[in-house]
N, C-alpha and C positions, 0 to 999 in steps of 0.2 A: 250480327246486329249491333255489338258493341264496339265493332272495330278492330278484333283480335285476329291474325294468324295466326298457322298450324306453322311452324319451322321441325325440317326432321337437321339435328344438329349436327350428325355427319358431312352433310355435305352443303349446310345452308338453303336447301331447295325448300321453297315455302307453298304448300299446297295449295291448289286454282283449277276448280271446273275451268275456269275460262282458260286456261293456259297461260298464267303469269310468266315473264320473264325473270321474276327475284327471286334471285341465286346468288350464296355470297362465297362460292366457291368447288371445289371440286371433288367427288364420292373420297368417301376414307376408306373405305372397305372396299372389298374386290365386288365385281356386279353379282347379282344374285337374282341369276336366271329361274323363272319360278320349274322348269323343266327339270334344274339341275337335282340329279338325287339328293346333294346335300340340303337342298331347300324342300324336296318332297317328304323328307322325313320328317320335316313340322308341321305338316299338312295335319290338322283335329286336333295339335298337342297342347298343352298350357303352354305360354311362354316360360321361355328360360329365366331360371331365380338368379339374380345378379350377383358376383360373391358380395362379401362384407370384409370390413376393414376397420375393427373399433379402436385399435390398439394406438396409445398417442405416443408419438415420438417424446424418447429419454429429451430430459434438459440438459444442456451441457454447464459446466460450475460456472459461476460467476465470473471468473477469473484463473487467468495462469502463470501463477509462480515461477519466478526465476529461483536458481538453484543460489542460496546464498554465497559468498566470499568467505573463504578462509579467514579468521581476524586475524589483526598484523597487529605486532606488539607494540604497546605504549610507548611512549619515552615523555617521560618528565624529569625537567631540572628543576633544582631549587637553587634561587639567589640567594647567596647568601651579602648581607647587606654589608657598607666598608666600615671598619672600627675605627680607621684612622683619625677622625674628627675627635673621637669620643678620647681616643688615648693620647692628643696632641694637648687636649685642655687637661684630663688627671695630669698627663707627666711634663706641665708648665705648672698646673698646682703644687707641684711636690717643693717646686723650688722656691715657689713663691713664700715670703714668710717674715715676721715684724718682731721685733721689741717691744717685751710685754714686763713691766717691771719698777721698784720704784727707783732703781737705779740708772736705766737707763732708758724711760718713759720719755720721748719727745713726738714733734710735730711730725718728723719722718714716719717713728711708726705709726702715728694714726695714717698715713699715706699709706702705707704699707699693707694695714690690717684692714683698708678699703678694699685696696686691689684684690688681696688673699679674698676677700667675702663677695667680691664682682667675677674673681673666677671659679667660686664653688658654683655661682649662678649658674656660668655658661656649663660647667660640667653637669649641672643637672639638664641642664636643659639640652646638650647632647646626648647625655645617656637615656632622656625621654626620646627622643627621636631614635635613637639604637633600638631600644626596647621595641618602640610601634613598628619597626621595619622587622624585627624579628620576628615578633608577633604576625606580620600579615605573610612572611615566609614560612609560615608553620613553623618554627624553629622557637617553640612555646620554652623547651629545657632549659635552653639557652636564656630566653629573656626571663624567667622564672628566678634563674640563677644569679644574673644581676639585678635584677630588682631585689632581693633577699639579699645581695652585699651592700647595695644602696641603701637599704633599712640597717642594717647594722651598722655603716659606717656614719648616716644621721642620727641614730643613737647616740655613738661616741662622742658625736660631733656637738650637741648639747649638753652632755654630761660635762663635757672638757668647760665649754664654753662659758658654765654655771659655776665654775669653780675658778680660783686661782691658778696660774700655769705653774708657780711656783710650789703649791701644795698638791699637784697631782700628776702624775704616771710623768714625770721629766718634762712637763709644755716648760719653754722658754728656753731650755739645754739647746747648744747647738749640735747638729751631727759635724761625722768627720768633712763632710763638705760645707762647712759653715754656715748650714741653714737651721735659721730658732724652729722649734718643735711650736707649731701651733694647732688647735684642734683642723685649721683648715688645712694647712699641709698634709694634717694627718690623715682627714676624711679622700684629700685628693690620691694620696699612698694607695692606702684600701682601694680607691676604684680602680686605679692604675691595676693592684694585683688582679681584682676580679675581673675587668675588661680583659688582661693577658693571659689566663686562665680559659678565660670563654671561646678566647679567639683560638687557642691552640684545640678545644673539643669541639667547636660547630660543625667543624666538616665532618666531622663524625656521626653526628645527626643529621643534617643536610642528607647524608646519605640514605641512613634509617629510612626519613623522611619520603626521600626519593623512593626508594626500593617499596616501602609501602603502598604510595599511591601509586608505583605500576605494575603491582601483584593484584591491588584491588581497581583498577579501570581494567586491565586483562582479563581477571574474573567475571568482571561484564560483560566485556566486551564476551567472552565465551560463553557465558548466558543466554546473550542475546543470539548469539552464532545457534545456537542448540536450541532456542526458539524459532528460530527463523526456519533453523532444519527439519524441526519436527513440523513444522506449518507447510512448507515446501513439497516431503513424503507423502503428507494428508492429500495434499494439492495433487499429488499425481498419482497417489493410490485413486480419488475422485475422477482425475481425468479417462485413467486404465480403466476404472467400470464405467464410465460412461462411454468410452469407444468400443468395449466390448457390450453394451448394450444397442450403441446405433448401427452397429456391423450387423448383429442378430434383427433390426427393429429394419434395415434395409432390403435386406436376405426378405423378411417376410413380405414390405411393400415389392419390391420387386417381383415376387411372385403373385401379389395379387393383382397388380400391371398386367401380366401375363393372362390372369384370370381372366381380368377385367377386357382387353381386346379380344377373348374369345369371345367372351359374354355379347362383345358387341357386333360379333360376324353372326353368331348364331342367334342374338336377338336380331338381326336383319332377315338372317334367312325363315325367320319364325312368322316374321311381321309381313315378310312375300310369300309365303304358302297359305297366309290366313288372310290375306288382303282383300278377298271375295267375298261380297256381299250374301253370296250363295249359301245354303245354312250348311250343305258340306264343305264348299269352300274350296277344293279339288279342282274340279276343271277350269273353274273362273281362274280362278290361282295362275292357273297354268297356263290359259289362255293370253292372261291379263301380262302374266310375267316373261310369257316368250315374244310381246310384241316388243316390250322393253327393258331393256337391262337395266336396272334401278341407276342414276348417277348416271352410266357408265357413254354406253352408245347413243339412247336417244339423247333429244333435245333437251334444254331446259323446261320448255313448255309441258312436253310430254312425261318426264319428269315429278311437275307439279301437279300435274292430272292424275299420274298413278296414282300418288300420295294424297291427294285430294280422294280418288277411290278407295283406296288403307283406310280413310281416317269415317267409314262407312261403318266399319265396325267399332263400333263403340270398347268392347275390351284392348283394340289395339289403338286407341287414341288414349285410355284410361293408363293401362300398362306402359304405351309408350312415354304418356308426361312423369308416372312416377320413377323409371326408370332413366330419365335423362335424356333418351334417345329425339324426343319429342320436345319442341320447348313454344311458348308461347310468344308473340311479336304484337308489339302494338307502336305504333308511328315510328315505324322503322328500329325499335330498339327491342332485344328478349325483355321480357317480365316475368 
């Protein structure tokens, strides 16, 4: 009255007093003659209990890890930066040098004691640029080093400066290569020493330098190698009991497959021995089931008329929908 069929879902045949033709295909089970002993032994019995299957398949990880890389060793250079600039203005200062005196005070040496105080400039001002390139080369010792003879020889360099050349440590004396001793000669000496000092030890630390930062990015790098490894282990210890879980969690749906296709030959052969309206249910059965092989030999129509007389017993229309076997149709579609 509301418009529903009876579909039995083996074989698509949809139940019809009238002998429908809607069939959406062909018996999945072997026919099951109501004759046949195998179908006379359901003859009065409950139907068959369907197995069960609660058990939910294992999840597999999130993810699968590649085995990490061996780490490859570091290699780090250090620049060391050129001196040459810095030691080309000390050892022009050295030479550069004036007449300081009331004997021999003239207009040359103010010429002279310009120059001398225009190339302490450039010498500081190359040894700031020496210093900052050492400094950004890590080679801290090194620029440490001259910076501390840079302050000592500007010390001198006003001490001298504030006095007489005549009244202190020899300014004004010529050396044997006939340059007057002036604070600024003197302060350019000093750096010449320190600059040729530093330059004969940098590579020495350069090296330091070197070999430290590629003990400590290898140390990382191994770190991270031995992180990565221990994450990778995890990953496949995870991976190993989840395939030993889906092997076992397989093994058991396969065998309730197994189950499950009996369950549905022997719920056939249950639903053809009980298919009689009869209240034993025996002869009609029998009757009913030798004129037609369920699916198999009759027609479609006849088919649908059996099943239309099956579903006269209310326990096997009841049975048959909670069990699957049976399904509901409404404008051509199950519900």
């Amino acid at each position: 009255a509301q418009g529903y069929s009876v579909m039995r879902t083996s074989d698509g045949v949809i139940a019809s007093s009238a002998g429908s033709n809607n069939t959406a295909g062909t018996p999945a089970n072997s026919p099951a003659n109501a004759s046949d002993p195998e179908v006379q032994k359901w003859v009065g019995k409950p139907a068959p209990t369907p197995p069960t299957f609660n058990e939910a398949a294992p999840i597999a990880p999130s993810q699968k890890l590649n085995a990490p890389n061996q780490p490859t060793s570091s290699n780090y250079d250090v620049i060391i930066p050129s001196f040459d600039n810095a030691i080309s203005c000390a050892t022009q200062g050295t030479h550069i040098s004036y007449n300081y005196g009331k004997s021999d005070y003239s207009m040359m040496g103010d010429v002279n004691k310009y120059q001398a105080q225009q190339n302490k400039a450039s010498i500081d001002s190359s040894l700031t640029e020496l210093i900052q390139k050492l400094n950004e080369n890590e080679l801290t010792n090194t620029a440490n080093t001259l910076s501390a003879a840079q302050a000592s020889a500007q010390k001198t360099y006003k001490q001298a400066s504030a006095s007489s050349f005549m009244n202190m440590g020899g300014y004004g004396n010529k050396d044997i290569m006939g340059v007057v001793k002036t604070p600024e000669n003197e302060y350019a000496t000093n750096i010449l020493n320190a600059l040729t000092r530093a330059q004969g030890t940098v590579s020495n630390e350069a090296e330091s330098v070197k070999n430290a930062k590629i003990n400590e990015a290898n140390s990382q790098r191994y770190a991270q190698y031995q992180a990565d490894l221990e994450a990778y282990n995890q990953n496949q210890q995870e991976w190993n009991t989840y395939n030993t879980k889906k092997a076992e969690y397989d093994q058991k749906y396969q065998a309730y497959q197994v189950q499950l296709n009996q369950y549905n030959i022997d719920y056939t052969n249950w639903a053809t021995a009980n298919s009689s309206s009869d209240a034993n249910g025996t002869q009609n059965a029998q009757a009913s089931g030798s004129a037609n092989n369920v699916g198999s030999t009759g027609t479609n129509a006849s088919s649908a008329q059996e099943l239309a007389e099956q579903l006269k017993n209310s326990q096997f229309l009841i049975q048959g929908l909670l069990s699957g076997y049976l399904a509901l149709v409404k404008d051509g579609q199950q519900v």
